[in-house]
mmCIF file of the C-alpha atoms, coordinates in Angstrom:
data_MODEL
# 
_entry.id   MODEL 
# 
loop_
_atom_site.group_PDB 
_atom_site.id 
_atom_site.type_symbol 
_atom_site.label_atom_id 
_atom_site.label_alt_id 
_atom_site.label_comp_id 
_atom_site.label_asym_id 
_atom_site.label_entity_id 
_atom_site.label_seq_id 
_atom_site.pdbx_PDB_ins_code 
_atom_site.Cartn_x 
_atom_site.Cartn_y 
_atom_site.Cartn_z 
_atom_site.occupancy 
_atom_site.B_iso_or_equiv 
_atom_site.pdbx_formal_charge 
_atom_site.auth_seq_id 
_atom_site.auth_comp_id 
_atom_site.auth_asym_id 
_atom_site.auth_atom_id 
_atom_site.pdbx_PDB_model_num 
ATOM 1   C CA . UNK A 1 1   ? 61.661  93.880  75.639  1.00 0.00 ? 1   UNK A CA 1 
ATOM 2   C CA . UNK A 1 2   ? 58.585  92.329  77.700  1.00 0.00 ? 2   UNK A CA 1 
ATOM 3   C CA . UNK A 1 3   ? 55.317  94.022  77.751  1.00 0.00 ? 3   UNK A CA 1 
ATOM 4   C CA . UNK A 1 4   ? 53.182  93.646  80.466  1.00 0.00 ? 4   UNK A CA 1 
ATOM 5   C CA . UNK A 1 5   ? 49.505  94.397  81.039  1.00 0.00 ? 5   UNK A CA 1 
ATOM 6   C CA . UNK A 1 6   ? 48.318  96.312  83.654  1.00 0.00 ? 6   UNK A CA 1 
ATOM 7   C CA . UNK A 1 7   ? 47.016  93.726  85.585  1.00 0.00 ? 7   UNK A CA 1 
ATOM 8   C CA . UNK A 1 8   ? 50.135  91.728  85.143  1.00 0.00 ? 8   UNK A CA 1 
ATOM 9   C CA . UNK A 1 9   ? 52.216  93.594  87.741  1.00 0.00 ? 9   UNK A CA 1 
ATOM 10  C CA . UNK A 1 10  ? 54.948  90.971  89.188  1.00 0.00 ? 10  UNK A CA 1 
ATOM 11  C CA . UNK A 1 11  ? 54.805  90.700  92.826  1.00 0.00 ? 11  UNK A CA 1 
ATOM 12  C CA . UNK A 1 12  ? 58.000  92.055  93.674  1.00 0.00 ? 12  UNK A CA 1 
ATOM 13  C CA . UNK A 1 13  ? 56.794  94.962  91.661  1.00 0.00 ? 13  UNK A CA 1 
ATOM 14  C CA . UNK A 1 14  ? 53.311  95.068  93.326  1.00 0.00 ? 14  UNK A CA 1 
ATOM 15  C CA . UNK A 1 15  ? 54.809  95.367  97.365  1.00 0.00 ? 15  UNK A CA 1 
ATOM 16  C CA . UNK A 1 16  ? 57.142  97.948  96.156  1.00 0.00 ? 16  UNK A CA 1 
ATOM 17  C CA . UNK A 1 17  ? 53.854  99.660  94.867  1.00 0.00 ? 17  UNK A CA 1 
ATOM 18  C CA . UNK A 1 18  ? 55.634  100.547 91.100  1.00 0.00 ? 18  UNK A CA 1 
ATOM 19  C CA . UNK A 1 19  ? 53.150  99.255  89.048  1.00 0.00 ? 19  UNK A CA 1 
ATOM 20  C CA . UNK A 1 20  ? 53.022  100.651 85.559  1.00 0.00 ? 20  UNK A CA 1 
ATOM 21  C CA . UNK A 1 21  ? 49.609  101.352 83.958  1.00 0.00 ? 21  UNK A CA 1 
ATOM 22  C CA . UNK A 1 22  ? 49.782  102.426 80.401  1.00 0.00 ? 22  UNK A CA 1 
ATOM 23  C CA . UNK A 1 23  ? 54.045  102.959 80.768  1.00 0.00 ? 23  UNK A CA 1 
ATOM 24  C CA . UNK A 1 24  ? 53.350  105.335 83.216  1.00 0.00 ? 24  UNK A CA 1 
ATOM 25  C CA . UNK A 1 25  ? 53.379  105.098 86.747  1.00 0.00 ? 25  UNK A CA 1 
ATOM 26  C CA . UNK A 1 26  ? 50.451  105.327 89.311  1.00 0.00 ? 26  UNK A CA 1 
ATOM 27  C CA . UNK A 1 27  ? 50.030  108.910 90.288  1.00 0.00 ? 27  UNK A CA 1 
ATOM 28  C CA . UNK A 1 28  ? 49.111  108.136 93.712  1.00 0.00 ? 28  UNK A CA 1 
ATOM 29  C CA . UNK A 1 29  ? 51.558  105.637 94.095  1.00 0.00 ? 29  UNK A CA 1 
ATOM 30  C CA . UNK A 1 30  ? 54.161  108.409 92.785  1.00 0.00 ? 30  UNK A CA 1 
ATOM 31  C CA . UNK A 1 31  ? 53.142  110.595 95.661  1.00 0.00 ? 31  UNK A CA 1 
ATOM 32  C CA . UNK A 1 32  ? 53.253  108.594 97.859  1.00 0.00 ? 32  UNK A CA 1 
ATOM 33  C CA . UNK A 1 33  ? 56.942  107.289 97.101  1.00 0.00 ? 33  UNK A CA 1 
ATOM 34  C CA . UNK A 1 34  ? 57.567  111.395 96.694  1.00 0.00 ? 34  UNK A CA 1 
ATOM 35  C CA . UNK A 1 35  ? 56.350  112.262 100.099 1.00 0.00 ? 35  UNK A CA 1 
ATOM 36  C CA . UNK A 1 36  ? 58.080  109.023 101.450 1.00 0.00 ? 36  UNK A CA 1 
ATOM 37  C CA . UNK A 1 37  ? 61.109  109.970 100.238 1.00 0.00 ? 37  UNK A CA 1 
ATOM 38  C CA . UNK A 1 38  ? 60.822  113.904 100.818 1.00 0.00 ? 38  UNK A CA 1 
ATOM 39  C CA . UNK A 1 39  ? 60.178  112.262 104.774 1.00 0.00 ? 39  UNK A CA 1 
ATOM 40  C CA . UNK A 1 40  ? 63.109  110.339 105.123 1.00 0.00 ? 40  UNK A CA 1 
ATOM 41  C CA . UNK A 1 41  ? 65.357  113.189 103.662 1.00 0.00 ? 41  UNK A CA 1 
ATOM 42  C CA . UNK A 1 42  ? 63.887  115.925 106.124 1.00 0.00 ? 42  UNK A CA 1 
ATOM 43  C CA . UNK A 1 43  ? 64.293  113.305 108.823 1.00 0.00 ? 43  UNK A CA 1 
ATOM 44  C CA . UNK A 1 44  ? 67.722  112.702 107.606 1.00 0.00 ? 44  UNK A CA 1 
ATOM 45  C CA . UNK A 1 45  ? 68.482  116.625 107.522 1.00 0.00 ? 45  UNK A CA 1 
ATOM 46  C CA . UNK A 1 46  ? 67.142  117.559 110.402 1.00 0.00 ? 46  UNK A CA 1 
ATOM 47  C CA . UNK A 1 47  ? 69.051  115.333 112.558 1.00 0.00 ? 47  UNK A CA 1 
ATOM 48  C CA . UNK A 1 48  ? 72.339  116.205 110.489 1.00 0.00 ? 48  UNK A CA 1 
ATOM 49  C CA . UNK A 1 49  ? 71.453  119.853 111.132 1.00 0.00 ? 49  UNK A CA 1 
ATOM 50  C CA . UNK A 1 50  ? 70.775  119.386 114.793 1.00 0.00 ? 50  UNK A CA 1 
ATOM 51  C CA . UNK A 1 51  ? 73.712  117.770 116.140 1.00 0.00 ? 51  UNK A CA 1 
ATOM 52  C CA . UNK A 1 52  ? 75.736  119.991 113.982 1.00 0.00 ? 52  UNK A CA 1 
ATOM 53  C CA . UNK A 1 53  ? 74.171  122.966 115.626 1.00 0.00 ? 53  UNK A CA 1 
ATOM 54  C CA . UNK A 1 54  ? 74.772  121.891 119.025 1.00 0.00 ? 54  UNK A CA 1 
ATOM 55  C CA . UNK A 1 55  ? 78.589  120.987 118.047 1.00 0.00 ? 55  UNK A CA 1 
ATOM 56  C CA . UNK A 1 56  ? 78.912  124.573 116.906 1.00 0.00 ? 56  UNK A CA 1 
ATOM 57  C CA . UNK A 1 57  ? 77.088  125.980 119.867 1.00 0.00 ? 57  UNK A CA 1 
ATOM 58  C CA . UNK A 1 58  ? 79.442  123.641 122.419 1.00 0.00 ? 58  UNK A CA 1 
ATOM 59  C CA . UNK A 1 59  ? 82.181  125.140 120.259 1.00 0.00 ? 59  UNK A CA 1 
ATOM 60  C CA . UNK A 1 60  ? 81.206  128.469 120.569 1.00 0.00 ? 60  UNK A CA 1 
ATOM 61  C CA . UNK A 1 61  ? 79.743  129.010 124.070 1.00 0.00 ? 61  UNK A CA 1 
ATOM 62  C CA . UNK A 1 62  ? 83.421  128.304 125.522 1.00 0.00 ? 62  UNK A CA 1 
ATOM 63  C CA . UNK A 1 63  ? 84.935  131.359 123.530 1.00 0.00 ? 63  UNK A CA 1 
ATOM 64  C CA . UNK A 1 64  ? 82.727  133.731 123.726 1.00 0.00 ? 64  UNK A CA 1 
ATOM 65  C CA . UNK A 1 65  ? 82.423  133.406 127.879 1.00 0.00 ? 65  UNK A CA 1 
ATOM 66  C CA . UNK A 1 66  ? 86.682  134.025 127.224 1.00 0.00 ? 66  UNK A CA 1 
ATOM 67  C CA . UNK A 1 67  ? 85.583  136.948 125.348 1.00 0.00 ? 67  UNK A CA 1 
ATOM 68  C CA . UNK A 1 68  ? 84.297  138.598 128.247 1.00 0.00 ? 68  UNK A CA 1 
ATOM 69  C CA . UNK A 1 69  ? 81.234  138.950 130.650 1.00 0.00 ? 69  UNK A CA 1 
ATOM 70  C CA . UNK A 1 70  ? 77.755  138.427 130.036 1.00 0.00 ? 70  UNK A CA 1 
ATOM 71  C CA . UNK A 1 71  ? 76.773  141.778 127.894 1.00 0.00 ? 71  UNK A CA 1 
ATOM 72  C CA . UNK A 1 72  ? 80.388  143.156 128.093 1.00 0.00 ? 72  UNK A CA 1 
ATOM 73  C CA . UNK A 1 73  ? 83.438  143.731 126.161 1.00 0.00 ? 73  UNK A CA 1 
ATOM 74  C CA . UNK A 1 74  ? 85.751  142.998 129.001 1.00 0.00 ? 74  UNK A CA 1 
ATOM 75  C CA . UNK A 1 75  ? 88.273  140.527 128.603 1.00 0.00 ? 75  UNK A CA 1 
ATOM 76  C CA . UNK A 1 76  ? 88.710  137.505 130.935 1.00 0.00 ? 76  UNK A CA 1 
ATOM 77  C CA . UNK A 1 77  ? 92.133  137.787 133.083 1.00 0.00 ? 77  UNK A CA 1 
ATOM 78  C CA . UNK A 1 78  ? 94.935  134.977 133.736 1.00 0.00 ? 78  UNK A CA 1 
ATOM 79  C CA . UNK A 1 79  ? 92.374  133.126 130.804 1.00 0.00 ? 79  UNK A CA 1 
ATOM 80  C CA . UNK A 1 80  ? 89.767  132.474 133.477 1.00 0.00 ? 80  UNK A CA 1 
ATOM 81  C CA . UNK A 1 81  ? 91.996  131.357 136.619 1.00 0.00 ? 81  UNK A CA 1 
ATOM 82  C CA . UNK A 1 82  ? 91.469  132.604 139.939 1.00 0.00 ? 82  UNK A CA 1 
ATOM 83  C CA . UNK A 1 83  ? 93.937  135.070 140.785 1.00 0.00 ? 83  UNK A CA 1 
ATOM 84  C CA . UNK A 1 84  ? 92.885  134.461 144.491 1.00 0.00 ? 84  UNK A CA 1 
ATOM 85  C CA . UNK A 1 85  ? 94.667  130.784 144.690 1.00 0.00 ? 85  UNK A CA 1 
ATOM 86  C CA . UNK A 1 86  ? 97.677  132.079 143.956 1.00 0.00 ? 86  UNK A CA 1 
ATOM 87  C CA . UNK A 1 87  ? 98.087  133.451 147.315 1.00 0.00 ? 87  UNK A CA 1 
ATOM 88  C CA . UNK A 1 88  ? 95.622  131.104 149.595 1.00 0.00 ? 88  UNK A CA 1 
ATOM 89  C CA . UNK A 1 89  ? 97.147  127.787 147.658 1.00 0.00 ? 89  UNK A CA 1 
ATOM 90  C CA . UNK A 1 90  ? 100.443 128.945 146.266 1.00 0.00 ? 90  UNK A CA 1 
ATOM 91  C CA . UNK A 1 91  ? 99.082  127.234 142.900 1.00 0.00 ? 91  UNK A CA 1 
ATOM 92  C CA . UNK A 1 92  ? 96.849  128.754 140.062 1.00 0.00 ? 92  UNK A CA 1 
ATOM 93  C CA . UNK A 1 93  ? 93.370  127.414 139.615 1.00 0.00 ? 93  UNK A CA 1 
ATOM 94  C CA . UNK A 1 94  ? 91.326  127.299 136.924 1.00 0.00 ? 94  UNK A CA 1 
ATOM 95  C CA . UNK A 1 95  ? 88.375  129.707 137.753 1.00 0.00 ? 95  UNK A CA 1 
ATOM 96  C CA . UNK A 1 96  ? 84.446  129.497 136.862 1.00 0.00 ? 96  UNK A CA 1 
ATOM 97  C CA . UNK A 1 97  ? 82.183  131.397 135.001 1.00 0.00 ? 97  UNK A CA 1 
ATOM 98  C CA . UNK A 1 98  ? 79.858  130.977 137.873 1.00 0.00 ? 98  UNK A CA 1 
ATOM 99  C CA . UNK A 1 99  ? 82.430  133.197 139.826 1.00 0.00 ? 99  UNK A CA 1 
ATOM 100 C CA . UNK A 1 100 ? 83.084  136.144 138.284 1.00 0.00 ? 100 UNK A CA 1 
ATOM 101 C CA . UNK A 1 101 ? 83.584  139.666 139.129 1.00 0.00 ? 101 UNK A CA 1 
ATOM 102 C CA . UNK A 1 102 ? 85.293  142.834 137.360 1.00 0.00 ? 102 UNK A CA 1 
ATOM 103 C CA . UNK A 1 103 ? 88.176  145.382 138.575 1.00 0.00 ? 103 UNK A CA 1 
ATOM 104 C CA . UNK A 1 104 ? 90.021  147.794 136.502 1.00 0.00 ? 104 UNK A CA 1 
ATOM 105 C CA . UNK A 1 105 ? 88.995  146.739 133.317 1.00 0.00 ? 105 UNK A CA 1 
ATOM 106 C CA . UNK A 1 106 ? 88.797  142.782 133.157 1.00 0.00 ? 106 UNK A CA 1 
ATOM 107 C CA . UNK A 1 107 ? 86.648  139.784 134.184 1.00 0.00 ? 107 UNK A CA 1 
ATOM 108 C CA . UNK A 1 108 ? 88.337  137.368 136.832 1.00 0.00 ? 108 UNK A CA 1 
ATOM 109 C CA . UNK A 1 109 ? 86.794  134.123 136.898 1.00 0.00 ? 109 UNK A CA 1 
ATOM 110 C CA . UNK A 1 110 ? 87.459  132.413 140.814 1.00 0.00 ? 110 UNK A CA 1 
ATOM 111 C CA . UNK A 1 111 ? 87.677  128.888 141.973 1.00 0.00 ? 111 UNK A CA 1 
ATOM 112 C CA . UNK A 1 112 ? 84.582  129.693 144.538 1.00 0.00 ? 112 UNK A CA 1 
ATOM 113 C CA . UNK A 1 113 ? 82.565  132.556 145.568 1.00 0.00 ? 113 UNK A CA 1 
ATOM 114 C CA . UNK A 1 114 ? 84.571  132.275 149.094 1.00 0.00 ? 114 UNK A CA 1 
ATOM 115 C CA . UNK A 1 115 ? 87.494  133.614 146.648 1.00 0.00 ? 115 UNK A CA 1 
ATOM 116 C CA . UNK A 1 116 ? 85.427  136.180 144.966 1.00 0.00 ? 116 UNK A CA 1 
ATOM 117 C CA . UNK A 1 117 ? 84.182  137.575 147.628 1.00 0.00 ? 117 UNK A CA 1 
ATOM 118 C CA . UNK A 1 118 ? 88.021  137.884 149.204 1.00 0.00 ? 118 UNK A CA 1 
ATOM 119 C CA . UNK A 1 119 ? 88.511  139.415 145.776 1.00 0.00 ? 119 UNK A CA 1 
ATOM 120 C CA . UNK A 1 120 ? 86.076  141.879 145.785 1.00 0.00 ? 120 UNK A CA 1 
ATOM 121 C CA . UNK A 1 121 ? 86.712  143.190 149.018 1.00 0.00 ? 121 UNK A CA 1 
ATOM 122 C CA . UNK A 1 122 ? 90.430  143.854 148.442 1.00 0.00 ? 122 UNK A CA 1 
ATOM 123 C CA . UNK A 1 123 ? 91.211  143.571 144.775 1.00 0.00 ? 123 UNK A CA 1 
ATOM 124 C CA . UNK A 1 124 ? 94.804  145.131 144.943 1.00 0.00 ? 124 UNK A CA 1 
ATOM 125 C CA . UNK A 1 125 ? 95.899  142.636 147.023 1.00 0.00 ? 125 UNK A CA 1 
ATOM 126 C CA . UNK A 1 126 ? 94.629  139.962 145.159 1.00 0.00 ? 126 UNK A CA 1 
ATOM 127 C CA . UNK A 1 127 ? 94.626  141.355 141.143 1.00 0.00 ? 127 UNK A CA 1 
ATOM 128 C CA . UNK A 1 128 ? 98.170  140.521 139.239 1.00 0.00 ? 128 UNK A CA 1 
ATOM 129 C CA . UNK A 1 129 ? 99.736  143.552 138.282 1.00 0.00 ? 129 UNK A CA 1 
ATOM 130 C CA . UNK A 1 130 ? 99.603  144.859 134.545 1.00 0.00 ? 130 UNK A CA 1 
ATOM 131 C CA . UNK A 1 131 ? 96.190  143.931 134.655 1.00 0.00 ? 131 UNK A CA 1 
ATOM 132 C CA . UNK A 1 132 ? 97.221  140.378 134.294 1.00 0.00 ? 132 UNK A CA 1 
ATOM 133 C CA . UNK A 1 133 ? 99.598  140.707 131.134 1.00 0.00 ? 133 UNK A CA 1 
ATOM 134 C CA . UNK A 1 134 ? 102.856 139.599 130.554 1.00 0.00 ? 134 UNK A CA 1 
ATOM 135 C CA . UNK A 1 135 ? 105.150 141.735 132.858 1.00 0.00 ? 135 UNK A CA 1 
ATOM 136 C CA . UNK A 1 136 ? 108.357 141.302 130.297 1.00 0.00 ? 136 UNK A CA 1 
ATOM 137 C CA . UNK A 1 137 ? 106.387 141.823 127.351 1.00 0.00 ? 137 UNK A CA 1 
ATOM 138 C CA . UNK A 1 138 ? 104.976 145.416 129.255 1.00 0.00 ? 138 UNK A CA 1 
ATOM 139 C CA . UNK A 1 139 ? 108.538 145.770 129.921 1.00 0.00 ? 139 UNK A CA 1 
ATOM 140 C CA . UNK A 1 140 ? 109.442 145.495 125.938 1.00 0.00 ? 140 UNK A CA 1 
ATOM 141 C CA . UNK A 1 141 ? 106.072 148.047 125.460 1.00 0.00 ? 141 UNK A CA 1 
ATOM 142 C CA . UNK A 1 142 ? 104.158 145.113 124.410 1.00 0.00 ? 142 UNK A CA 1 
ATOM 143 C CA . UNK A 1 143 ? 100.868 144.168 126.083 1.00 0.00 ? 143 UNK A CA 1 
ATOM 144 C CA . UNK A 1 144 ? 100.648 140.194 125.719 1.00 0.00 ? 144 UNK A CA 1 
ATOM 145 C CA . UNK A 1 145 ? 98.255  137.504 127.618 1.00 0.00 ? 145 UNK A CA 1 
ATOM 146 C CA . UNK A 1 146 ? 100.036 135.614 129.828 1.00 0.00 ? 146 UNK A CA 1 
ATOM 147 C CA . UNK A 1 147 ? 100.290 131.760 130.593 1.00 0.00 ? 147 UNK A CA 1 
ATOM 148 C CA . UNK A 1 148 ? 98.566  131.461 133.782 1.00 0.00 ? 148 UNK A CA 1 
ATOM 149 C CA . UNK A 1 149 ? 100.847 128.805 134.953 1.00 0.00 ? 149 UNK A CA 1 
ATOM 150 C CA . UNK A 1 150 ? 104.080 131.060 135.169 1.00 0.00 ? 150 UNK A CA 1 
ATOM 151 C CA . UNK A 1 151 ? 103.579 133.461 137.191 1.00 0.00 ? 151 UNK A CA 1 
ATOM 152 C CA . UNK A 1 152 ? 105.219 134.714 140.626 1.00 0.00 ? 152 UNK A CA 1 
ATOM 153 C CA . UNK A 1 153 ? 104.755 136.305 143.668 1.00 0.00 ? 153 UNK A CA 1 
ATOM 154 C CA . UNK A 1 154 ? 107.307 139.021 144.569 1.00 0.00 ? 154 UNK A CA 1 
ATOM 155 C CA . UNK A 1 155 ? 106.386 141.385 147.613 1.00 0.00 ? 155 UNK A CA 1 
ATOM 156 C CA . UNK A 1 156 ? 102.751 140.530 148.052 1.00 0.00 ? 156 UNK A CA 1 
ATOM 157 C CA . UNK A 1 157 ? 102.295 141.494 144.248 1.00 0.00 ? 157 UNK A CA 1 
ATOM 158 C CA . UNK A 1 158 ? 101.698 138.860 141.651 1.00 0.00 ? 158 UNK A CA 1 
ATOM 159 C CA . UNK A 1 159 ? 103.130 138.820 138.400 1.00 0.00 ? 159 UNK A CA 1 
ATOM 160 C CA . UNK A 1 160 ? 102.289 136.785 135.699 1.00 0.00 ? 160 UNK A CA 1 
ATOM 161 C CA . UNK A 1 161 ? 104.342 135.494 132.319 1.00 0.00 ? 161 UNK A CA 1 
ATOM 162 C CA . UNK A 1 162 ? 103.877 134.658 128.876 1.00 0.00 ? 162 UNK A CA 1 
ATOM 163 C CA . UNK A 1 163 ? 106.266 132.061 128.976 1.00 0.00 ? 163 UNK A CA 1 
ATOM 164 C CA . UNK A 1 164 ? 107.021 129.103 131.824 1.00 0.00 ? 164 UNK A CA 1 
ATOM 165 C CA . UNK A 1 165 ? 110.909 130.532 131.422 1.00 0.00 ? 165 UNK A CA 1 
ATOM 166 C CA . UNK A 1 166 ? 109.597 133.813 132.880 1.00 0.00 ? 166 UNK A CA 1 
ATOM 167 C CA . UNK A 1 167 ? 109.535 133.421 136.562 1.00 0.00 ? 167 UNK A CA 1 
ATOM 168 C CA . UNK A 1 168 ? 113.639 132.464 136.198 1.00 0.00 ? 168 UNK A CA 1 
ATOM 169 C CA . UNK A 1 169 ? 114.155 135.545 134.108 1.00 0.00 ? 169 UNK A CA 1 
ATOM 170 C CA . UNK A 1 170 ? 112.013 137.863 136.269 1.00 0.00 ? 170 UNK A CA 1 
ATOM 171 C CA . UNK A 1 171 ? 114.193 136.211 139.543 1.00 0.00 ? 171 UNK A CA 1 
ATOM 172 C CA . UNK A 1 172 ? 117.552 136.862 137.704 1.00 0.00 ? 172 UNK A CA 1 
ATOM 173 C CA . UNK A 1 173 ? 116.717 140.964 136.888 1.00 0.00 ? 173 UNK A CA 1 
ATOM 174 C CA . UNK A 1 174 ? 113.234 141.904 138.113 1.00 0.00 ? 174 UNK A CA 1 
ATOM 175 C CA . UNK A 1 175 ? 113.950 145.116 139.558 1.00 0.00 ? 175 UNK A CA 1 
ATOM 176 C CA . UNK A 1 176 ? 115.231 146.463 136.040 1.00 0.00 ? 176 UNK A CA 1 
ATOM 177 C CA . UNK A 1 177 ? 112.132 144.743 134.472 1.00 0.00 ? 177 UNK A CA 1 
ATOM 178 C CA . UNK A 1 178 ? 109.694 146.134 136.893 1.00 0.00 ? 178 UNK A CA 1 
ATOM 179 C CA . UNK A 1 179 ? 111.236 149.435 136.230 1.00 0.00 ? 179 UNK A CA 1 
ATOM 180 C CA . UNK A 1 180 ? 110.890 149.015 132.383 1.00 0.00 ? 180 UNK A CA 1 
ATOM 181 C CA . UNK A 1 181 ? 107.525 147.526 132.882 1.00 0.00 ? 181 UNK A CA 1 
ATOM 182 C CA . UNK A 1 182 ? 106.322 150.532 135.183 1.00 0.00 ? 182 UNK A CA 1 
ATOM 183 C CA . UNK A 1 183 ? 107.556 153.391 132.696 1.00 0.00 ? 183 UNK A CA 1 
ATOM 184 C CA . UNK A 1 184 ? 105.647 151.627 129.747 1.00 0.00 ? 184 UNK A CA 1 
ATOM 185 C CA . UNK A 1 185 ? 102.337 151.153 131.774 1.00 0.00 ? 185 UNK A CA 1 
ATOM 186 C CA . UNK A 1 186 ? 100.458 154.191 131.781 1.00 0.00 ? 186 UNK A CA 1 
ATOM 187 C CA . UNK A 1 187 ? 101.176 154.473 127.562 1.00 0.00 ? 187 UNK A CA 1 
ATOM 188 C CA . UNK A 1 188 ? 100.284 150.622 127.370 1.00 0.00 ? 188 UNK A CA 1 
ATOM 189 C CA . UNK A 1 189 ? 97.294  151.235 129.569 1.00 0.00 ? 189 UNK A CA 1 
ATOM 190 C CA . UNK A 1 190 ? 95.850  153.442 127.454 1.00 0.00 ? 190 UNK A CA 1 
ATOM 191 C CA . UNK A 1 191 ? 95.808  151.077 124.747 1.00 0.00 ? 191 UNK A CA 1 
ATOM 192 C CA . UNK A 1 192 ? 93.046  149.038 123.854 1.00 0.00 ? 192 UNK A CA 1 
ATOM 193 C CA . UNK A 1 193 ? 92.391  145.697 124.806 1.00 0.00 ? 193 UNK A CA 1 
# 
């Protein structure tokens, strides 16, 4: 074991600032390594604790403009496409939150506010019938959300599916599901969300 004097501090020792007086070290130099350290750990923290906040607020922000509008508990239709293209482009569109109006219980989302205002003014034209659920699961009693992409248009009305297979089955025996689908309604209606 090598004993050293005070004033025999190595240099290494010294620029590190861990020089031992007595066996014990400096007390300034012990607060200052303490803050130092306490410094580089808050740094270290905070930036860990910032970018995971804005990951979970990225993460968030998306579901909970699905969940409905601004300050309501009204769900968002076709999952936020514009039931509007389906009859001016004969093709869904994903809508924007920046477009958004309500009818008979549910947010739409719209591609522009050219298509919400069409909307607005005439929403039985435009609104998918069901309130935008799955026309064969209302059929089965069953209110499901539908995949926005299969969906059909059938008299000026549009219907959408849960299921891309839907439009073939809805072709094949739509009048018996449309008159399943319209006796469950009113009971299915009544349900919540």
């Amino acid at each position: 074991m090598l004993l050293m004097s005070p004033g025999d501090c190595p240099d290494i020792l010294a620029r590190a600032k861990v020089c031992w007086t007595g066996g014990e070290p400096k007390q300034r130099d012990r607060k200052q390594r303490s803050q130092r350290g306490v410094r580089i750990l808050m740094s270290y923290v905070s930036r860990r604790l910032l970018i995971a906040s804005i990951l979970a607020l990225s993460a968030v922000a998306p579901l909970h403009a699905l969940a409905g509008a601004a300050g309501t508990d009204e769900r968002v239709a076709l999952r936020g496409y514009d039931p509007v293209s389906y009859f001016l482009k004969a093709a869904p569109e994903k809508g924007s939150p920046e477009f958004t109006g309500s009818y008979d219980d549910a947010t739409y989302w719209f591609a522009s506010a050219e298509h919400r205002a069409l909307f607005l003014a005439n929403p039985d034209r435009y609104a998918p019938q069901f309130r935008g659920f799955c026309t064969i699961d209302v059929s089965r009693g069953v209110k499901t959300e539908p995949d926005p992409e299969a969906w059909t248009i059938v008299d000026g009305k549009l219907y959408v599916f849960g299921k891309k297979r839907g439009p073939g089955v809805f072709a094949q025996d739509g009048a018996a599901i449309l008159a399943k689908a319209t006796d469950a309604w009113p009971k299915l209606n009544e349900q919540p969300k």
